[in-house]
N, C-alpha and C positions, 0 to 999 in steps of 0.2 A: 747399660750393663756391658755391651763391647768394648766401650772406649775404656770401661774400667780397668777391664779384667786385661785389655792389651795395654793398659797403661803400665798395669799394677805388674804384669810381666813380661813385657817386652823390652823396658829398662835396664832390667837385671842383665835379663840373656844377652843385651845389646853392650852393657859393658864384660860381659864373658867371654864372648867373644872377641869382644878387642883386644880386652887382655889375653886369649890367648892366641892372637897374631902379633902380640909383639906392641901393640901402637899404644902411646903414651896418652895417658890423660888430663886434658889440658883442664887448666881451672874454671874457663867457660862450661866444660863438660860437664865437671863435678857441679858447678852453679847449674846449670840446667836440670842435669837430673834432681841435685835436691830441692827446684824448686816443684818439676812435673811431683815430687814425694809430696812434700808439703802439703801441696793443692789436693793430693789425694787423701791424704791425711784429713784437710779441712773439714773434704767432701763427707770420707767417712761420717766423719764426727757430726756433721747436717743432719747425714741420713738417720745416724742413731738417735740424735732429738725427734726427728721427724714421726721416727717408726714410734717410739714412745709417747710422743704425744699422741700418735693415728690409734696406740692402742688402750691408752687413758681414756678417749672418745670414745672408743668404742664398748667399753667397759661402763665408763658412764651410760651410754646410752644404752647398753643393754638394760641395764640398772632401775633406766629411766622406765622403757616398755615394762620391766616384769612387775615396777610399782603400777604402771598404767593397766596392764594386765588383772593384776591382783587386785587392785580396786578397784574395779569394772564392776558395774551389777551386770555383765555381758557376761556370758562367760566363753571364753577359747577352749577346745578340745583340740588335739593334736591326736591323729590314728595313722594305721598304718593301711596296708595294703586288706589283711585279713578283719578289719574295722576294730583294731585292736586299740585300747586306751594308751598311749605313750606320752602323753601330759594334759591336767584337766586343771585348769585355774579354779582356786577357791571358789569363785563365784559357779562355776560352772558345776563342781562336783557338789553346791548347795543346792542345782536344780535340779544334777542328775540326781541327788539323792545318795550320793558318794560321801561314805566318812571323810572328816578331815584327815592331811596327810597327802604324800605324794606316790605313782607309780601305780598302776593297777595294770600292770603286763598280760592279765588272762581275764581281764575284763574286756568283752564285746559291747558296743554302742548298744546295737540291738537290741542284746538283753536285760537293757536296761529301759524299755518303752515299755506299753504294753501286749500284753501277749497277741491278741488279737491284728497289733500293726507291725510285728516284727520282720514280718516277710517282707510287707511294703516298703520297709525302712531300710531293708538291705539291699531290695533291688535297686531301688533307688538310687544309694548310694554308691552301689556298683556301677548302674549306669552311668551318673556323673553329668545327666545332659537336665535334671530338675535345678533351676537353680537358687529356689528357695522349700525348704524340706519344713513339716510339723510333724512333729512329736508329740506322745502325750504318755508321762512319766506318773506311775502310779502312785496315790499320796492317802493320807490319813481320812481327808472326806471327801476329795475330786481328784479327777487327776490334773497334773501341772502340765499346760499347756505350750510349748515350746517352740519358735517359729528361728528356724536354720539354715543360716548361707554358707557355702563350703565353697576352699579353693584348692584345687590336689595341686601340686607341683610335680610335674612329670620327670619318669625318671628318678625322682626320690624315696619313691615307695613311701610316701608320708599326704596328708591330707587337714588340712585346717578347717576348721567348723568355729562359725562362730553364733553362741548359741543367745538367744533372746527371751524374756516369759511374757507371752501375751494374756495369758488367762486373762486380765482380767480385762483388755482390749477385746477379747472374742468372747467375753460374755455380755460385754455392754453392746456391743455390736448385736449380738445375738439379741440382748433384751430389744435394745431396739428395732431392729428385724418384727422381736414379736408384737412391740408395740403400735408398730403401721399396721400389722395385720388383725390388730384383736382391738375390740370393743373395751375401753378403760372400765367403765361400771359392770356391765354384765360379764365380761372377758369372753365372751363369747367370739368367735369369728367377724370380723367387719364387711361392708362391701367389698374390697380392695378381695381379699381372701375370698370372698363367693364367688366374684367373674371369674379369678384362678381356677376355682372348683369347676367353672363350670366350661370353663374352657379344655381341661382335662380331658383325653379322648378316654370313655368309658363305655359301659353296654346302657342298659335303658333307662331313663335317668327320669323325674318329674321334679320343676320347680314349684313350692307353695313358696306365696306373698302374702305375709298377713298382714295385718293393723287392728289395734285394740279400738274398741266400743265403749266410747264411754270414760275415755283416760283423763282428758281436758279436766274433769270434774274432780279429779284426786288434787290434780298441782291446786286448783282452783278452794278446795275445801281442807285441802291437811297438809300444802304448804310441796316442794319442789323436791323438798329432802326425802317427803312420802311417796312422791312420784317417783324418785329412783329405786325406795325399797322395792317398790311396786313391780316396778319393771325386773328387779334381779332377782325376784319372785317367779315371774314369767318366765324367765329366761332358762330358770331350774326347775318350773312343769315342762317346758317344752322338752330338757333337754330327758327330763323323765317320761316321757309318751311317745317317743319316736325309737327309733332302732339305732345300736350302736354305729352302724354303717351310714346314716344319714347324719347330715352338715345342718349345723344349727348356726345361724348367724342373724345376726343386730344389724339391720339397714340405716338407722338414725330415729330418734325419736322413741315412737311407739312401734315401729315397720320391724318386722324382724322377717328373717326366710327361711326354709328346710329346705336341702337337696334332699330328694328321698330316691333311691336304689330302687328299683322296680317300673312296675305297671300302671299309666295311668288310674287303674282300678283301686292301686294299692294306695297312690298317694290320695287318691280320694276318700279311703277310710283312713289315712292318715294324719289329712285335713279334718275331716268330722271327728277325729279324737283330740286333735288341738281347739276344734272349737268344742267340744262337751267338758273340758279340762279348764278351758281358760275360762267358760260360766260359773264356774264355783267360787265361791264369796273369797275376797282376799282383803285380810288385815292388814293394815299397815298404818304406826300412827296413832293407835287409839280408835282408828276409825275400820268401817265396813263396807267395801265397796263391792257393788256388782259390774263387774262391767265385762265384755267379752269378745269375742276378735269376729271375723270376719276376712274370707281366706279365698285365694284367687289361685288355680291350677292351669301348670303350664307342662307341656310335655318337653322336652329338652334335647331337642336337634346334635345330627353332629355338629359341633363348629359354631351351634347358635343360641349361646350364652345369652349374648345383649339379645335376641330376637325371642327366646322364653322368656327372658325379664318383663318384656314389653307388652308379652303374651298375657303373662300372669299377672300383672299388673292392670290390664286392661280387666281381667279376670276379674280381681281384686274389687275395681270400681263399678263394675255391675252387682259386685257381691256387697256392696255398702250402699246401694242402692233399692237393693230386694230386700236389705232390711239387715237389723243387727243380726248378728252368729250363723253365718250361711256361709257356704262356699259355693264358689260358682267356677266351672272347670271350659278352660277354651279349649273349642272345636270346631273345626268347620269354618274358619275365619271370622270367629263371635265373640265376644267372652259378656254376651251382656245380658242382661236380666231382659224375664216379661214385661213388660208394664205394669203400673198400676194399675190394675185394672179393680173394680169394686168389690170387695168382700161380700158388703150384703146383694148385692147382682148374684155374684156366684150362687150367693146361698137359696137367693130364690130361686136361680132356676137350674139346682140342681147341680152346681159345676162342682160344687164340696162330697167328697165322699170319704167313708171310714175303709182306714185298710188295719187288717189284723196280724197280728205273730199269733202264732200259735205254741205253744210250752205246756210239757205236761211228762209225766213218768211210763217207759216205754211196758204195756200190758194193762195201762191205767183209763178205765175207761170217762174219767170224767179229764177234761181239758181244761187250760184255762188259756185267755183272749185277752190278748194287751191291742187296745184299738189307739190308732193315732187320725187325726184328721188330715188328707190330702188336697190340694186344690187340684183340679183336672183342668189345667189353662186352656183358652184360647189357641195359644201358639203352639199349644201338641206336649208341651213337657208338662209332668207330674209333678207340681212344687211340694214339697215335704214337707213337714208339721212346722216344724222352726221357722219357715218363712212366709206361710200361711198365718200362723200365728202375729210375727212381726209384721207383716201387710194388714192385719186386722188392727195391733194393736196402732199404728200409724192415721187407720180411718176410724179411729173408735169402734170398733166393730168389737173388740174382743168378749165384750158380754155376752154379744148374740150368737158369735161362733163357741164360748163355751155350756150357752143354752141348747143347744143344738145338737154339741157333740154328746152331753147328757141324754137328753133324749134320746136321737137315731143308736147310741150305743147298746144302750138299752131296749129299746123296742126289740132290734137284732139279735142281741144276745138271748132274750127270752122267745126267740123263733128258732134256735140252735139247738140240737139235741148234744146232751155229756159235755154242756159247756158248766163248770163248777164254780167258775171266777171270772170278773170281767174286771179288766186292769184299767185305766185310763191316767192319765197325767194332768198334774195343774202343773202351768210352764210356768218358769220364773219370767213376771214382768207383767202375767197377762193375767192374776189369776184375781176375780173379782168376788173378794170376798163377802161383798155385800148382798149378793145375790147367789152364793154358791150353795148356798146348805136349801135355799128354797128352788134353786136347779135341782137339785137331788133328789128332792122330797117331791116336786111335779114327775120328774122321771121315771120315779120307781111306783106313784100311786099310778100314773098312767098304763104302765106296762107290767105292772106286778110282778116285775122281777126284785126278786128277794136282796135285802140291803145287804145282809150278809155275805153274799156272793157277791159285793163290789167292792175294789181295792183301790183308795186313789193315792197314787204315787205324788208325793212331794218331795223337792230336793233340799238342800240346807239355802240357797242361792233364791227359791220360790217364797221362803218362809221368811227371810230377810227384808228381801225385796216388798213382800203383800205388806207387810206391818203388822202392829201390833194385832191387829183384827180377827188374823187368820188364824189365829192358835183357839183363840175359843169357841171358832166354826167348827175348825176342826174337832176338838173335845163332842160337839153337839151331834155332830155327824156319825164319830163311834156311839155315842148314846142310841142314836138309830141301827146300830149295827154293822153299819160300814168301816171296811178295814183302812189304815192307815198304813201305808209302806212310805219309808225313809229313803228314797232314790239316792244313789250314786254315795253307800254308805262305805265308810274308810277314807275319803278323797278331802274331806270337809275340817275344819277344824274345832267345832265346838258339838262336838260329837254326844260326848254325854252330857250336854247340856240338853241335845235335844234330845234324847230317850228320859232325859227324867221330868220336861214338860209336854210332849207330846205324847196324846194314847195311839202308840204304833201298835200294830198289829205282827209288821212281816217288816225287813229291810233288804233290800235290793243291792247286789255290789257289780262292778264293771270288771271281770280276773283281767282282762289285757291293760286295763288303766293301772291296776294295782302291781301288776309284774314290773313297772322301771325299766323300762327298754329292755324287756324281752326277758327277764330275769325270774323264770317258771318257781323254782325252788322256793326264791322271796316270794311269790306271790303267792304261795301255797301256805306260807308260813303266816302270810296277812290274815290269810281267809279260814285258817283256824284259828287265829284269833278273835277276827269276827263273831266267826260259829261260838264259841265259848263266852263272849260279850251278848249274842241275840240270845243261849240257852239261858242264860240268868236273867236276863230280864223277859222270858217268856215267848220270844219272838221267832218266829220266821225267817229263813235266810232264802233267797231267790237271785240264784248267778246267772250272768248272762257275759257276752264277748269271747265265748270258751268253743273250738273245734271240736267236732271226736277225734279220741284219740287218747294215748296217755293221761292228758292233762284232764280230759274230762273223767275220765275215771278218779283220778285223783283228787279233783274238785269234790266230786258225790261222797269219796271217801269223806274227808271233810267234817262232813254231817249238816251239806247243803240239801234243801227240803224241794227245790224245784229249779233245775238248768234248762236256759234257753239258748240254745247251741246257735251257732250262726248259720246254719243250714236245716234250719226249723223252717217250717212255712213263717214268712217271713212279708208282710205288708199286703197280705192278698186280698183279694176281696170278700164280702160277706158270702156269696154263692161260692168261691172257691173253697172256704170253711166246710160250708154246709155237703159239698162234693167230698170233703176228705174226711168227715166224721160219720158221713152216712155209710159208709165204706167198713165201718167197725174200729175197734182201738187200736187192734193189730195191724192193721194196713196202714193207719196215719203216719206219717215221715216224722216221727217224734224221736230222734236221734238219742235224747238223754237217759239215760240207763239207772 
C-alpha cells in the first residue's frame, strides 16, 4: 500500500517540479513514467478482479452457511449481552416454540424455558463457565428437552448457542436407567435397586427376605405363563400390606424383599402380615393354588446392606426349615430354627399349651376366647400356632394335636367364669376332616361345655385346601349347634360363593389387611360394606388388627358386633384369663367400646 500510494504520487510531484526548475524532459523520462503509470494501472485493474472475486466468495459462502444453518435440524440462536434474541434459525425457533419469521428483539432466552428453570438458565448463561447447558421448553404433552453449547465472542456483546433436541435420547436413557433397576414382570424394584436402598444412610431400617411355599407346583401344574400371573399377583398383595414408605422389591424367581422403616418389632408384624396375606388361595389359570411364603428378619446396620442380606437370609432358611408360613427374625448371631423336635413327645409331656386373646364389649360381662395352641420348646422360645402346626403336619401329628386342642380348649373354657364363646381355628393344611366333627362331639360330651358357645373359624385357603369333605362336616357341626366364622373375610375371592354353601354363623375381618398400605378411609368403606353383606345374610361381623383410637371408634360405628383391639389380652395363659375375669367386667383390659 506504500509503494502505491508513493508511486501513484511521487511521479506527478517529481515531474512538477522539474518542470518548475526549468529542466527539460527527456523521452527516457516520459518512457519511464509512463511505464511506472501503466504498471500501476495493471495493478489496479488485478486488485479490482481480486476484491470481486474475494467478495463473490464470500457472498457465496455466506449463502452456503445460511442454507447449512436453515437446514439444520440443529438449531443456532444468536443473543446478546441481556440474553436477548437477535437471530434464531428456523430449526431453532421450531424448538423454541417461536412463530415462523425473523427478529424477536424483546424476546429473552429464558423466558422461553420453563418457569421453574429460568433462574438456572440465566445464571448460567451469565456465568459462561457451564459448557453444555439443558433446557426444557414447555409443549402440548411433555416438555421439549434441549441440550446447548454456546460460544460468546468477547468484546462483541453477542453469544452463539447452538441448540440440540435430546428428548428422546434422555428418555430412552432414562427408560433404560429404569429397566436395570426394576423387575420386567412384576416392575417391582430389582436387586441392583435394594443394595442402593439399602446402602442409603437412613434412621432404623429392617430387612425382610421372603420366598413362596409351594410355588414349584404352579409352573408344574398350569404351565410358566401361570407362574408369572402368579407372581404379579404377589407382587400387588405385598405391595398392598406394607406401608407406603417401605421398598418392595423382586430378588429373582420366587425371592422378593421389603425394606420396612421402623422397629425390628414393626417389621416383625410386618412380616406376619405378608405371611397371613400370601396364605389366601390365588387364582391363576383356571386353577387354585395355596401356597404361602416364609420370611427371614434382618435388622439393617449402618453401612450394612450386604451383612442384613446375609442376616435375613440366613433368617429365611431356618424359616423354611421350621416349616411353611413362619418368619424367623435374627438375633444374637442366629437366625435358625429349633429342631425338630417330636410333636407327639411334646404333647405327652405337656410341652403343648393353649394361649388365649381375650375380646369382648367394654361393661359386658360375658367374654369371649380365641385359644391358639403354642409349643413351649426345649430351647427356651415359645413357637406359635403356625409352626406348631407345620412341625405336626411334617410328623403326621396333625390329627392328634387337633384332638387335643379340642379337648384341653374346652375342658378350660368350661372352668372360666363369663366366658360366652370359645373361638378356635382350623388351619389351612392341617385340618382333618375325617375326624373333626367326632373331635367336637368327644369334647363337648366330655366337658359339657355347650356347642353353641363354640365358634370354629375357617379361612377361604382351609376350605380349599381340606377338599370336598369339609363342607359337609361342616353343615353337621352347625346342626350341633356350633358356630361357623368365615376368617380373614374381604381378602379372598369367591366370597359369595362361600356364604351361599357354607352355614356361617359370624365372619371375621383383618381392618389393617383391608386398609391398602395404611389407607384408614378405604378401609372404612370396605368394612361397611362387609357390615351391610354379613346384615343380609344374618351374620356376625368380628374385627380385629384395629388400635384404640379414632379408628376403632370408627370401626364400631360400622355396625361391627365384637373388636379385638391389639392391646386386648393377647396369648395368655389359661390362669392369666381366669386372674383378669375374676376381677369383674369392669377391671378387664377389654379396650373395645
Amino acid at each position: 500500500m506504500s509503494i502505491t500510494v508513493l508511486a501513484t504520487f511521487g511521479l506527478p510531484a517529481a515531474l512538477l517540479v522539474a518542470l518548475a526548475r526549468g529542466q527539460a524532459l527527456t523521452p527516457w523520462s516520459i518512457g519511464a513514467v509512463s511505464a511506472v503509470v501503466l504498471l500501476l494501472l495493471v495493478r489496479s485493474t488485478l486488485r479490482i478482479r481480486t476484491s470481486t472475486r474475494l467478495v463473490a466468495d464470500l457472498v457465496r459462502n455466506e449463502e452456503d452457511l445460511r442454507d447449512l444453518v436453515e437446514g439444520s435440524s440443529d438449531g443456532v440462536v444468536v443473543v446478546d449481552d441481556d440474553l436477548r434474541l437477535r437471530f434464531a434459525s428456523p430449526a431453532a425457533r421450531t424448538l423454541l416454540g417461536l412463530p415462523a419469521g425473523t427478529g424477536d428483539p424483546d424476546r429473552r432466552l429464558p423466558d422461553l424455558v420453563l418457569a421453574e428453570d429460568r433462574d438456572r438458565i440465566a445464571e448460567q448463561l451469565d456465568d459462561g463457565t457451564a459448557g453444555t447447558l439443558h433446557l426444557r421448553i414447555p409443549g402440548t404433552d411433555r416438555p421439549t428437552e434441549l441440550e446447548v453449547t454456546h460460544h460468546e465472542h468477547r468484546g462483541e456483546g453477542r453469544r452463539v448457542l447452538h441448540l440440540r433436541d435430546v428428548t428422546v435420547r434422555l428418555r430412552r436413557e432414562r427408560e433404560l436407567e429404569r429397566m436395570a433397576y426394576t423387575d420386567h414382570l412384576t416392575r417391582l424394584p430389582n436387586r441392583a435397586l435394594l443394595f442402593q436402598e439399602l446402602a442409603r444412610p437412613a434412621g432404623e431400617r429392617c430387612l425382610l427376605v421372603l420366598d413362596l411355599d409351594g410355588f414349584k407346583a404352579v409352573n408344574d401344574v398350569a404351565g410358566h405363563e401361570a407362574g408369572d400371573q402368579l407372581l404379579v399377583e404377589v407382587a400387588r398383595r405385598l405391595r398392598n400390606v406394607v406401608r407406603d414408605q417401605d421398598v418392595v422389591c423382586r430378588l429373582g424367581g420366587d425371592e422378593f424383599a421389603v425394606v420396612v422403616d421402623g422397629t425390628p418389632a414393626e417389621a416383625r408384624e410386618a412380616a406376619q402380615r405378608v405371611v397371613d396375606i400370601m396364605a389366601l388361595p390365588h387364582r391363576t389359570a383356571g386353577f387354585t393354588f395355596a401356597i404361602g411364603a416364609s420370611v427371614g428378619v434382618a435388622e439393617v446396620q449402618a453401612g450394612g446392606g450386604q451383612l442384613a442380606f446375609r442376616e435375613a437370609d440366613t433368617a429365611l432358611r431356618a424359616a423354611k426349615q421350621a416349616g411353611k408360613g413362619c418368619v424367623r427374625v435374627w438375633a444374637d448371631g442366629t437366625g435358625s430354627s429349633p429342631s425338630g423336635d417330636s410333636v407327639a413327645a411334646a404333647l405327652a409331656a405337656g410341652h403343648i399349651e393353649l394361649r388365649y386373646s381375650v375380646a369382648g364389649g367394654e361393661g359386658q360381662p360375658q367374654r369371649a376366647l380365641h385359644g391358639e395352641p403354642f409349643w413351649r420348646h426345649a430351647s427356651g422360645d415359645l413357637l406359635p400356632a403356625a409352626e406348631l402346626w407345620a412341625a405336626a403336619g411334617r410328623q403326621g401329628q396333625d390329627g392328634a394335636l387337633q384332638t387335643w386342642v379340642f379337648a384341653e380348649s374346652t375342658r378350660t373354657a368350661a372352668d372360666l367364669p363369663g366366658v360366652s364363646l370359645l373361638a378356635l381355628d382350623l388351619p389351612a393344611g392341617h385340618v382333618r376332616a375325617d375326624q373333626l366333627l367326632d373331635d367336637v362331639r368327644s369334647a363337648l360330651a366330655a366337658t359339657g361345655f355347650p356347642a353353641e358357645r363354640v365358634s370354629l373359624a375357617v379361612t377361604e385357603e382351609a376350605i380349599l385346601t381340606a377338599g370336598a369333605e369339609l363342607v359337609p362336616v361342616l353343615h353337621e357341626l352347625r346342626a350341633l349347634g356350633v358356630r361357623i366364622c368365615l376368617d380373614d373375610f374381604g381378602m379372598g375371592q369367591t366370597l359369595y360363593a362361600h356364604l351361599a354353601r357354607l352355614p356361617l354363623t359370624s365372619v371375621r375381618i383383618d381392618v389393617a389387611a383391608l386398609g391398602g398400605g395404611g389407607d384408614t378411609a378405604h378401609a372404612l368403606k370396605v368394612v361397611r360394606s362387609i357390615v351391610l353383606s354379613a346384615q343380609t345374610f344374618g351374620l356376625a361381623v368380628v374385627a380385629h388388627g384395629v388400635s384404640p383410637g379414632p379408628l376403632l371408634d370408627d370401626v364400631l360405628a360400622c355396625g361391627v358386633h365384637m373388636v379385638r383391639t391389639r392391646e386386648d389380652l393377647r396369648h395368655v395363659t389359661a390362669e392369666r384369663v381366669r386372674e383378669e375375669l375374676a376381677t369383674g367386667a369392669e377391671a378387664v383390659r377389654i379396650l373395645a367400646r
